[in-house]
Structures are given as structure tokens and as C-alpha cells.
C-alpha positions in Angstrom: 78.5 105.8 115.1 82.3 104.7 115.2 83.7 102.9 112.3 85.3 100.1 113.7 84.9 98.8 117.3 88.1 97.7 119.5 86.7 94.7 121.9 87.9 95.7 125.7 90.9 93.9 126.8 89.0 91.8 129.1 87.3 90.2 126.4 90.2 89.6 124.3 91.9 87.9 127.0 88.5 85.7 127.8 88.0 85.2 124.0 91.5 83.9 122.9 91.8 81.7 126.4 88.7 79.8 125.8 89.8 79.6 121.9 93.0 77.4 122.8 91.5 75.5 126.2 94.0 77.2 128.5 95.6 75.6 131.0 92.5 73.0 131.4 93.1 69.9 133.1 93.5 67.8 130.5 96.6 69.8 129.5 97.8 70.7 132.4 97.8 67.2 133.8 100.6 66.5 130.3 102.6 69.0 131.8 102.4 71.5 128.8 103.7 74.7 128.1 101.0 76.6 126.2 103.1 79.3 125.8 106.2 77.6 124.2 106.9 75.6 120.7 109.8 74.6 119.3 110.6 74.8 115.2 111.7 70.8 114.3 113.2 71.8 111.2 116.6 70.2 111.6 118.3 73.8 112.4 117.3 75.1 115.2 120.8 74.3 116.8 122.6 76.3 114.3 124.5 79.4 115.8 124.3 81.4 112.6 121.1 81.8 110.9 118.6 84.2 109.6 115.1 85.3 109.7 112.6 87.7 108.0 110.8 90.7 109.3 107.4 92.2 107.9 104.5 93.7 109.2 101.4 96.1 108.5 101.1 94.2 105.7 97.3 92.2 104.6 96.1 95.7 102.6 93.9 95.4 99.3 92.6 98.4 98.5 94.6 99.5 96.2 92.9 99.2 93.2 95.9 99.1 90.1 99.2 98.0 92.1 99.7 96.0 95.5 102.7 97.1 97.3 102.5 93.9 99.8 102.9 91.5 96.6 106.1 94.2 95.3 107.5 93.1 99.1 106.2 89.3 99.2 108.5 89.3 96.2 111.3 90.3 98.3 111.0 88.6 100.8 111.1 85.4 98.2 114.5 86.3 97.3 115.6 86.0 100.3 114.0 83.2 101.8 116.2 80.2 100.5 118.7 81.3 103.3 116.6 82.7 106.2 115.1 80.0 108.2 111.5 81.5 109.5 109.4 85.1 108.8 108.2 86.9 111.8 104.8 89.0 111.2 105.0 92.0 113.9 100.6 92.3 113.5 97.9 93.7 111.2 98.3 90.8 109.1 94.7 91.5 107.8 93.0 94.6 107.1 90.7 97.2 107.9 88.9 95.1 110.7 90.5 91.5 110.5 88.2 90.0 108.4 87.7 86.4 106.8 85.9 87.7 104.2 89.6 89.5 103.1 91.9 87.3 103.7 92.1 85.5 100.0 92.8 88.9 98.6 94.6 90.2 101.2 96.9 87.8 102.8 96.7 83.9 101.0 97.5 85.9 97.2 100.4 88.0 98.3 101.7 85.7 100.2 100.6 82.2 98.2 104.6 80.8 97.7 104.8 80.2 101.6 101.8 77.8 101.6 101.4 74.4 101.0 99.8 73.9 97.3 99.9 78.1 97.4 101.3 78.3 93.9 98.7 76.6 91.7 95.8 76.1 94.0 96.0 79.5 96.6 92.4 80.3 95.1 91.2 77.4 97.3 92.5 77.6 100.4 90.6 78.7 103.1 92.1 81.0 105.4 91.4 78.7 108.5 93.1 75.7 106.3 96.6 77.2 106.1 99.6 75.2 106.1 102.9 77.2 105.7 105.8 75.6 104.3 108.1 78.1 105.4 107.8 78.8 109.6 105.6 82.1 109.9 104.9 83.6 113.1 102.6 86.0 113.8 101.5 88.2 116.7 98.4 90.0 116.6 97.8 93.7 115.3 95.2 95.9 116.4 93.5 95.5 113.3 93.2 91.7 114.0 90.8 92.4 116.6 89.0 95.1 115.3 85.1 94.8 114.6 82.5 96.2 112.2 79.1 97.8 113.2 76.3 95.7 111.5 75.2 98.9 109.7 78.4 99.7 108.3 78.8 96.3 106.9 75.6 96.4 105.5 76.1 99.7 103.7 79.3 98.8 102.5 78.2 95.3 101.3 75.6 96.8 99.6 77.9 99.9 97.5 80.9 97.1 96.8 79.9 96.8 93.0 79.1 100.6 92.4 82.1 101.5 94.1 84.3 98.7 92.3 82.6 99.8 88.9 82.9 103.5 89.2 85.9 103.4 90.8 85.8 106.9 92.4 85.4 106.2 96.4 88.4 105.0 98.9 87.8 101.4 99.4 88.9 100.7 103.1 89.2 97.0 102.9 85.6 96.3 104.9 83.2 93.7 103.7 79.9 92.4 106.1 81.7 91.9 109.4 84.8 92.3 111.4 87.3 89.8 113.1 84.3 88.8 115.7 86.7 89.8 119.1 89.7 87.9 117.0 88.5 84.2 116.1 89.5 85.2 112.6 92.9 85.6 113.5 92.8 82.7 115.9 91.4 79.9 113.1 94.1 80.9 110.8 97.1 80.9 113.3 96.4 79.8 116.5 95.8 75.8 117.5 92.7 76.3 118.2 91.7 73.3 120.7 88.4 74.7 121.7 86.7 73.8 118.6 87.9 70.1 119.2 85.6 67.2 121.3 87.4 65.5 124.4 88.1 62.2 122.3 89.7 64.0 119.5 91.5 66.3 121.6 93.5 63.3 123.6 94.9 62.4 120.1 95.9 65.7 118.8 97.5 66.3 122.1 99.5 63.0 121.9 100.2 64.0 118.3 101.0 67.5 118.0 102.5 68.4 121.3 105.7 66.0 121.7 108.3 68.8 122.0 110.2 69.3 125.0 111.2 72.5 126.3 112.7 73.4 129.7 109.1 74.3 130.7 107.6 71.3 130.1 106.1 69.4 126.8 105.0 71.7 123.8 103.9 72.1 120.5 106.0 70.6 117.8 106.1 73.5 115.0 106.4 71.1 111.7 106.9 73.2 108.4 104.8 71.8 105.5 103.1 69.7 107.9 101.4 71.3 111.6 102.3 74.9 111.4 99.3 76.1 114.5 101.1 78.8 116.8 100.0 77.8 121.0 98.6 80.4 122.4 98.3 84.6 121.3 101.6 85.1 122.9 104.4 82.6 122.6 108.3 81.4 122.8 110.8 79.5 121.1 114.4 79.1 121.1 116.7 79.2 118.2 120.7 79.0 117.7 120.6 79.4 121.3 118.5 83.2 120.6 115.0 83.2 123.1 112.1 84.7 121.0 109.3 86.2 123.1 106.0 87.0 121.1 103.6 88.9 123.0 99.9 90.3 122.2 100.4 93.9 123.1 96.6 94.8 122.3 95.9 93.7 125.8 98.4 95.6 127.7 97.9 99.2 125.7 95.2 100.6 127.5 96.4 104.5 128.9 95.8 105.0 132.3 92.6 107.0 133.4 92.4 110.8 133.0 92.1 111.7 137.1 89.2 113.0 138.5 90.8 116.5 139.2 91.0 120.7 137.6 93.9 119.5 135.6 92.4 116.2 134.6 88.8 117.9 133.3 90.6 120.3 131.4 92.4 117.4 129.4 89.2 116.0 129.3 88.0 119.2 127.7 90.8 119.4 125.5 90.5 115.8 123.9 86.7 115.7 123.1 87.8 118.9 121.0 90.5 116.9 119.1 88.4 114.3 118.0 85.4 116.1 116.6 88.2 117.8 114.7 89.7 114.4 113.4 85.4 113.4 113.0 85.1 116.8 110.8 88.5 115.7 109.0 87.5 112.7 107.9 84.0 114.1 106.6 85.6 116.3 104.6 88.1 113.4 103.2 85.4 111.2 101.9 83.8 114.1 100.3 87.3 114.7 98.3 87.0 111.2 97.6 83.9 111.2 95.7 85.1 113.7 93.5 87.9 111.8 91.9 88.6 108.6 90.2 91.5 105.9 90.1 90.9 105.9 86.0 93.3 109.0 86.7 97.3 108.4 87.9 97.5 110.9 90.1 94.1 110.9 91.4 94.6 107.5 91.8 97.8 108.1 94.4 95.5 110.7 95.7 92.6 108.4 96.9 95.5 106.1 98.1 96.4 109.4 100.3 93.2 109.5 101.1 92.9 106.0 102.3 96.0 106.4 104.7 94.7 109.6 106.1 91.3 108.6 106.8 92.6 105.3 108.1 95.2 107.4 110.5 92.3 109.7 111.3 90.1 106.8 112.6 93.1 105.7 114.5 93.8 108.5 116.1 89.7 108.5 117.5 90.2 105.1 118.9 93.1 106.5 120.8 91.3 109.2 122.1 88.0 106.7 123.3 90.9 104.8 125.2 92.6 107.8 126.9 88.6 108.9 127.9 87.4 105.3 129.4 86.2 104.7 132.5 88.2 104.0 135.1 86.5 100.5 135.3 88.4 99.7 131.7 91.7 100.8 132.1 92.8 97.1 132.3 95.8 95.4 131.4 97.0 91.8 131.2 99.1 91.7 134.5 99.1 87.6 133.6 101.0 87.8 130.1 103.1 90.5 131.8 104.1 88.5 134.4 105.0 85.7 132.2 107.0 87.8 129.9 109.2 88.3 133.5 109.5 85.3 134.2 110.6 83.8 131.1 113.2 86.7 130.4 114.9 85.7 134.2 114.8 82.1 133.6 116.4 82.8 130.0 119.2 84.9 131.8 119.8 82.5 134.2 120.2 79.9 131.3 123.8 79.5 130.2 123.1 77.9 126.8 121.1 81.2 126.1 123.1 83.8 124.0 120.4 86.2 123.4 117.0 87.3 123.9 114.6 88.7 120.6 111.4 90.0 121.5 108.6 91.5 119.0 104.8 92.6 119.5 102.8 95.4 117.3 102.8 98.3 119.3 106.1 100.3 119.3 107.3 101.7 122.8 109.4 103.8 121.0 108.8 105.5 117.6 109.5 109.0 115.3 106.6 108.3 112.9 104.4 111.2 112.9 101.1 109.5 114.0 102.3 107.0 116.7 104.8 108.5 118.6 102.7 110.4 121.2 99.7 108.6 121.2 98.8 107.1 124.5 98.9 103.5 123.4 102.2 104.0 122.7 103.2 105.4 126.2 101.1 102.4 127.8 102.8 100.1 126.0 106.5 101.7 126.9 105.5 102.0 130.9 104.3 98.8 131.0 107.2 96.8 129.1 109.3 99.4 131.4 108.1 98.3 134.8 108.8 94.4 133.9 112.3 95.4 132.3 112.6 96.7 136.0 112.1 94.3 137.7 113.7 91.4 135.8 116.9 93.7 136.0 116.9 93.3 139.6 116.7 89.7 139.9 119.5 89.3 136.9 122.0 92.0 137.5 124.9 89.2 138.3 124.5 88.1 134.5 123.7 90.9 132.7 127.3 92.9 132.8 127.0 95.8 130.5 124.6 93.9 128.0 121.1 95.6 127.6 118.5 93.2 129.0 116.8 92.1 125.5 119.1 92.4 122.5 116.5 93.8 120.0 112.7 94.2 120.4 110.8 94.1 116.6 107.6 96.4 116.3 104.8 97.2 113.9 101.7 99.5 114.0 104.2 102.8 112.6 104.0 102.4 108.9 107.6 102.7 108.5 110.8 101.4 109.0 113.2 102.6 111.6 115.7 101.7 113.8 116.0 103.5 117.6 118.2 102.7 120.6 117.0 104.4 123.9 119.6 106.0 126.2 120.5 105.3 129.7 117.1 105.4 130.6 118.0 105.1 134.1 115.4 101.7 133.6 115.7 98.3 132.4 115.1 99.5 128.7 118.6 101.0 128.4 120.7 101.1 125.2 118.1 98.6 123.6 117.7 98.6 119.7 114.5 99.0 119.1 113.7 97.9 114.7 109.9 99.1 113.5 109.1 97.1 110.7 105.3 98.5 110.0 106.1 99.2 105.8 104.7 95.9 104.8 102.0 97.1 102.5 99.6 99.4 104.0 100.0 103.1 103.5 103.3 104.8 104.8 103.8 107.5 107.4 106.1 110.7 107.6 108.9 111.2 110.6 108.2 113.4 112.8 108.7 117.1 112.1 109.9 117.8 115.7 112.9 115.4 114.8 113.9 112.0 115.9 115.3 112.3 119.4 112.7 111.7 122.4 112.1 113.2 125.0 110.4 112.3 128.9 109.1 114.4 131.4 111.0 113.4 134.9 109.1 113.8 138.2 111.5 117.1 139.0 110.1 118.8 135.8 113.2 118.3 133.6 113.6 116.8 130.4 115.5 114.1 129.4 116.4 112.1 126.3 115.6 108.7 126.1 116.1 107.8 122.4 116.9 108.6 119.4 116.6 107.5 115.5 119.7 106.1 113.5 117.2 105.3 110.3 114.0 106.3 109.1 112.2 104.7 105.8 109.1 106.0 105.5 107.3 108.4 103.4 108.5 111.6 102.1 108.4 114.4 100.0 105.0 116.2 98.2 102.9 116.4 95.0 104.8 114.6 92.6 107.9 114.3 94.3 106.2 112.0 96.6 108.2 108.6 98.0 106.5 105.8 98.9 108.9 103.3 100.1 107.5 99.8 101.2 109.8 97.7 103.5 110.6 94.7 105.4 113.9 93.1 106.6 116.5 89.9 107.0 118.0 89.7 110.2 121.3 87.9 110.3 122.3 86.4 113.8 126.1 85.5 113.7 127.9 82.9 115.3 129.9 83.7 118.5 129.8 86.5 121.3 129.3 88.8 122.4 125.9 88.8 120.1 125.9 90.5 116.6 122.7 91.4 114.5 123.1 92.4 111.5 119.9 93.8 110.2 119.1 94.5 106.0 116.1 96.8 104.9 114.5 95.6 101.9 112.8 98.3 100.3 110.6 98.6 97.0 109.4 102.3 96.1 106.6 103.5 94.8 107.3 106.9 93.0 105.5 108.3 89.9 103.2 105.4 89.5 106.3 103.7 89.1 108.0 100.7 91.1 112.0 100.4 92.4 114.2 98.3 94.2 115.8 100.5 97.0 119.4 99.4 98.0 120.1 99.9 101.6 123.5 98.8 103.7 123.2 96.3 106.2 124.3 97.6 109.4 125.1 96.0 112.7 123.9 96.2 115.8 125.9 94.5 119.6 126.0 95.4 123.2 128.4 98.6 123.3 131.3 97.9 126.0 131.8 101.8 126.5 128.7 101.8 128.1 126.8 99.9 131.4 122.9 98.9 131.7 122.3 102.2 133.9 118.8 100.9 135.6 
């Protein structure tokens, strides 16, 4: 039996759509945008401004320390002068959960709700009201799901676990995130659960905001903070953000029916009852020790991250071995995200484009960078990149076509450009900011440049790494350093981002403020958008 289940992308799409009344007439027929909202925070015209980055984040178990409250706290001293926090997915773990959310996201995060301070203990997650903008996109874990056995069994060894403190606790309680409505009641404006009269009034109420596209949600902080729709845009000091739900554009391709294709076949149901014998053999090490001890206590947490990586890498695996029949992607958010990107290029008020979703196309962390998610993801973000470079080539000049995508899902934090691709992902900066809180991953030992296979056979390098913040080190010389970001857009053009790590480090049982130098990032004007 599988751990966690990961609904099929058809079902996420059905799920979330009925969740928010897409498109239904009585919407459509007030000529709103869905998939737009505008921040009415008295700002939002400001050239310069700044913004927050975290993500991987809504972890518990660890039992004596929470590294997602040592970067909550960060993130706090920054806030006075940023003006939103953008959440690049798993906001909740292991499987998305209502039942964690208290402990794992309202606590750690309490100073950016309304009343979060002295009453956080109250508030239910589906009764959130941020004072400070905070938008989301979902994670994989968001979605995730929990057999009814495992709940049950888990339910049932909570106390002797807590009490003997000896076994990796994986963050899992009775259920999952039922197919996402968790994640939907405490983000999304969920319309489906209103009646026709009361949805004419919150309609008339809470979506006066217009956009180019049409009327949209007003996003009021400290008042109606609901996001639209799973995926989502806004504009800021002229900047176009472009959320999107990569969890339903991720799926590999089919293995083909052919010698080559049955040997891969072959070759994968091998790798994962190796990863199913690895994990065994984890949770037996597990029961032998106990978090009383310190560093059998960062040994369970090593555990926790490995067995959590292991089950990871199984999922990945089911997906690359589907049937043909569910090798499905959302062609309709895809198209959507071309669209909007050529109608933001052809806008003149428009200085920049910011996109961010979970899954990185491009990664060094040792777990994520070859997995098959990760190479859906990049083809498919590729082939729109493509094609919106071909209907905006008289704007573009030498400017990469989006001027820096934002990622999750690689516990780390790094910062990647790609080459001259030859596609419409050329010389983009690329920021993973996956550190939030759950456990960190190593780079890489084959290094940080990647590599592609061409059609003719050859090689070529497509990106490479300018910093890596991740795990590192063994034994006790082991590093641990947690991270999350500010992002500085400054006034003028062409564009500049300057981008900050913020980084607190967990070495010896011990905690540490990490000091890292801003750096910059702007279109280079040695080089052209080769596509």
C-alpha cells in the first residue's frame, strides 16, 4: 500500500473548478476575471517596492526546535518594508491536512493574521484573514491524500509515539487534503460553498476591481484576503505576477510501447522496490533511537527527510509508469499563462513580468533535478515560452521573456540562469526558494551546470548555478541552513531585482543568523533572446 496518494490531474482540475463556480453564468454574465485580483492597499502604483519569498514551509515534526518559526521570525523583520509574501507551495505538510494546520502553519506564521498574536489558538484554518497580502500557489503536498488505514494506524500510535518519543513523526493525522479542499477553504474564494442569493451579494461586494481583463477580486489586507482561482495574476509597480498550479501540468510523458521503452520499464520497477526496501530499513533505524538524545534527535530529523525524499521519489516513478490514458496535462491553464504573458508584452505600462509555481524547471538539488516531474514541468513551460516568443519578438529586444520565475519543491535555496537555450527560456533567472522549514537537501555531486540531450545526440548546456544554500557537510559537521528571501524591485529600466537570502542555521543543535550579500539580477545587453 502507498503512503500518500496524488489525485490524477483530471480530478484536481474538476475539483478546484467546481470549488470556485468557474466561469458559471452568473459570473461570466459580470464580466469577471477569475484569474485576476488586484492588491488595494494604496501602493500598488509604486515603482520601487518589495516582497517576500518562502516556501516548503508548514513542517511540525520536529519534536524540540521549529525551523519554520526561526524563518517566520525573519521574515518579520523584514516585513515593515516589503509590501506582500509570496508562498511558492507545500504550505502544509505531509498530505495537506486540516487537522495540521494550527501547528503547522497558523503558529509559525500567527503575526500575519488578523487577532494571530493573542487569539492564533482559535482560528480556524478555513477562517484566515491575513493582514499582510500572502499568496500562495499550491504544492504537491497540498493535494496529497492519506489511505484510511494509514490514518487509522497513525491516529491510533500518536500518544505512544509522542510519549516515547522514539519513531519519525511524518506530520499525518486521520486524513489527507481530500483532492485539495483543504487548501482551497483556507486560500481560495471558495464560491461553491455559497447559495445563489448570497452569492449575488458577495459578488457585488468582493469583486469591484477592474483589471484590463474585466472586473475582479478586490484583495483587501486585514479585511477579504480569498485568492480567485488555483492559479492567478496581479499587477504591481507596473511588475505582472503570474501564479500558476504546476501539479496539473507535471505529469511525464508515457514510457512508449517499444524494446527500448520495456527495458526502462524494467529498469524503474527495480528502482523503486529499492527505495520500498530503503525506507523499510529507515523506519527500523528509527525505532531504535530516541529524540531525549541530541544527536539522535538530528538523526531521526535525517531520518524524516530521507524517508520523506524516498516516498517522493516512488510517486515519481508511479507517474513516469501510468497509463497512457493519464498522462494528462492542463492545456487550459497553459494556454492562459500564453495569453496573458503576450497581452502583458504588448502592454506599454508593463515593465516586467514575475512568475512562480512549486515545481522547478530547473534545479541542482540532489533529489529534484532529474526526476521526471521536473522535466514535464520544463517542456511544458518551454513550448508556451515558444510560442509567446513568436508572437512578441518586436518587444522583446534582448530582454529574456519573463524576468524571474520563483520555485519550490527543492529544499534549498538557489539561484540558476539557463543559457541560450535556443527556446523562449533563454538567459532567465530562475530563484528556488524551497528552505522554508522542511528538511534540506544536498547539491548535486555531478555539479551545478545542466546538461540536455539534442535530437543529433550532442550535449548542450542549458544552465548553470550562481548559488546554492542547502545542506552540507556530515556527522557533526552537518549544516542545516533554512531560508527564504526579500526581493527588491527598483525604480526605472531596464528592470533590476535585487534579491536577499535570509538564512538561519541549524548546526550543533544550535541556531544562527547567516549573513548573505544581496546581489542583482537585469537583462544582460551583451547577449540576445536566442529562441
Amino acid at each position: 500500500m502507498d503512503f500518500v496518494s496524488d489525485p490524477p490531474i483530471p480530478t484536481k482540475i474538476r475539483k478546484m473548478k467546481a470549488r470556485v463556480r468557474w466561469q458559471e453564468q452568473s459570473i461570466c454574465q459580470r464580466g469577471i476575471d477569475q484569474t485576476q485580483l488586484v492588491i488595494d492597499d494604496g501602493y500598488a502604483d509604486n515603482p520601487a517596492f518589495s516582497f517576500l519569498v518562502i516556501g516548503d514551509s508548514g513542517t511540525g515534526y520536529h519534536l524540540d526546535h521549529s525551523p519554520q518559526r526561526k524563518i517566520a521570525e525573519l521574515l518579520l523583520e523584514q516585513r515593515q518594508n516589503c509590501r506582500f509574501l509570496l508562498h511558492t507551495g507545500d504550505v502544509v505538510y505531509h498530505v495537506g491536512s486540516s487537522e495540521y494546520y494550527p501547528h503547522n502553519f497558523i503558529s509559525p506564521y500567527r503575526e500575519f493574521l488578523v487577532d494571530g498574536v493573542e487569539n492564533y489558538r482559535n482560528i480556524a484554518y478555513d477562517r484566515m484573514t491575513f493582514n499582510f497580502p500572502f499568496l500562495p500557489v499550491p504544492g504537491n503536498h497540498d493535494y496529497y491524500d492519506l489511505p484510511k488505514l494509514y490514518g487509522l494506524i497513525y491516529q491510533l500510535t500518536w500518544l505512544p509515539r509522542r510519549l516515547l518519543k522514539n519513531k519519525v513523526d511524518l506530520d499525518v493525522g486521520w486524513h489527507g487534503s481530500y483532492q485539495g479542499e483543504t487548501y482551497a477553504r483556507a486560500f481560495l474564494d471558495c464560491l461553491g460553498s455559497l447559495d445563489p442569493s448570497t452569492l449575488d451579494q458577495h459578488l457585488e461586494h468582493h469583486y469591484t476591481a477592474k483589471a484590463d481583463t474585466g472586473n475582479c477580486l478586490r484583495y483587501l489586507p486585514g479585511l477579504f484576503t480569498r485568492l480567485p482561482n488555483r492559479y492567478y495574476s496581479f499587477r504591481y509597480g507596473g511588475i505582472d505576477f503570474f501564479a500558476l498550479d504546476s501539479n496539473t501540468f507535471n505529469t511525464p510523458a508515457p514510457i512508449p510501447d517499444t524494446e527500448v521503452g520495456q527495458i526502462l520499464r524494467n529498469q524503474l520497477h527495480k528502482r523503486y522496490a529499492e527505495l520500498e526496501q530503503q525506507q523499510n530499513q529507515l523506519q527500523e533505524e528509527a525505532t531504535r533511537l530516541s529524540w531525549d538524545h541530541p544527536l539522535e534527535a538530528e538523526r531521526l530529523d535525517d531520518i524524516g527527510a530521507r524517508i520523506e525524499h524516498l516516498e517522493e521519489s516512488r510517486m515519481d516513478i508511479e507517474k513516469r509508469l501510468q497509463d497512457k490514458s493519464e498522462a494528462i496535462n492542463d492545456l487550459e491553464q497553459l494556454e492562459w499563462l500564453r495569453q496573458r504573458l503576450i497581452q502583458s508584452w504588448q502592454n506599454e505600462s508593463v515593465r516586467g513580468r514575475i512568475v512562480y509555481f512549486h515545481h522547478p524547471p530547473y534545479v541542482t538539488e540532489a533529489t529534484k533535478w532529474e526526476q521526471g516531474q521536473t522535466l514535464e514541468v520544463r517542456f511544458n513551460l518551454r513550448r508556451v515560452l515558444d510560442a509567446v516568443s513568436e508572437e512578441v519578438r518586436e518587444f522583446t529586444g534582448d530582454r529574456p521573456l519573463i524576468d524571474l520565475v520563483l520555485n519550490g519543491h527543492a529544499h534549498c535555496l538557489e539561484h540558476l540562469q539557463t543559457e541560450a537555450t535556443g527556446h523562449g527560456d533563454a538567459r532567465i533567472h530562475w530563484l528556488v526558494c524551497g528552505g522554508g522549514g522542511h528538511s534540506l537537501r544536498r547539491q548535486r555531486p555531478e555539479g551545478n551546470e545542466l546538461e540536455e540531450i539534442l535530437a543529433d545526440g550532442q550535449t548542450q548546456k542549458v544552465t548553470h548555478s550562481r548559488l546554492f544554500i542547502g545542506r552540507h557537510g556530515q556527522g557533526k559537521a552537518k549544516h542545516r541552513p533554512y531560508s527564504a528571501a526579500r526581493i527588491d524591485v527598483l525604480p526605472g529600466e531596464p528592470l533590476q531585482i535585487r534579491i536577499q537570502p535570509l538564512v538561519a542555521q541549524r548546526f550543533q543543535t544550535q541556531w544562527q543568523t547567516l549573513k548573505y550579500d544581496p546581489f542583482v539580477i537585469q537583462p544582460d545587453p551583451a547577449s540576445s533572446n536566442a529562441n
